[in-house]
C-alpha angles and dihedrals in degrees: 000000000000113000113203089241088075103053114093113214139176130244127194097279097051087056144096110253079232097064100032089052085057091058098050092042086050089051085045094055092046090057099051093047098053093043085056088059086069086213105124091214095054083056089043098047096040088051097055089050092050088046089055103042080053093052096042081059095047103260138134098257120245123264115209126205116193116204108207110206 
């Protein structure tokens, strides 16, 4: 069996722009489609989600801020 400390993975430095911009423009995407939902657990959970496939790649993580009008 596989343990996670063999496997060799890339993070965002290690990638092509191209690729790492993908990511981002995906989470983007994901962000702008549950804050369409206007449910504020969808935002919340997507965002969690997007925050931890940032950090599995070694970044920052991402903040949101949601404007209500």
């Amino acid at each position: 069996m596989m343990q996670i400390e063999d496997i060799k993975a890339l993070g965002f430095r290690q990638m092509h722009k191209v690729q790492a911009d993908a990511i981002l423009d995906l989470i983007g995407v994901a962000l702008n489609l549950a804050a369409l939902t206007n449910d504020y657990g969808v935002v919340e959970e997507t965002e969690a989600t997007c925050d931890e496939l940032v950090r599995l790649f070694g970044g920052n993580g991402i903040a949101l801020k949601v404007e209500t009008y």
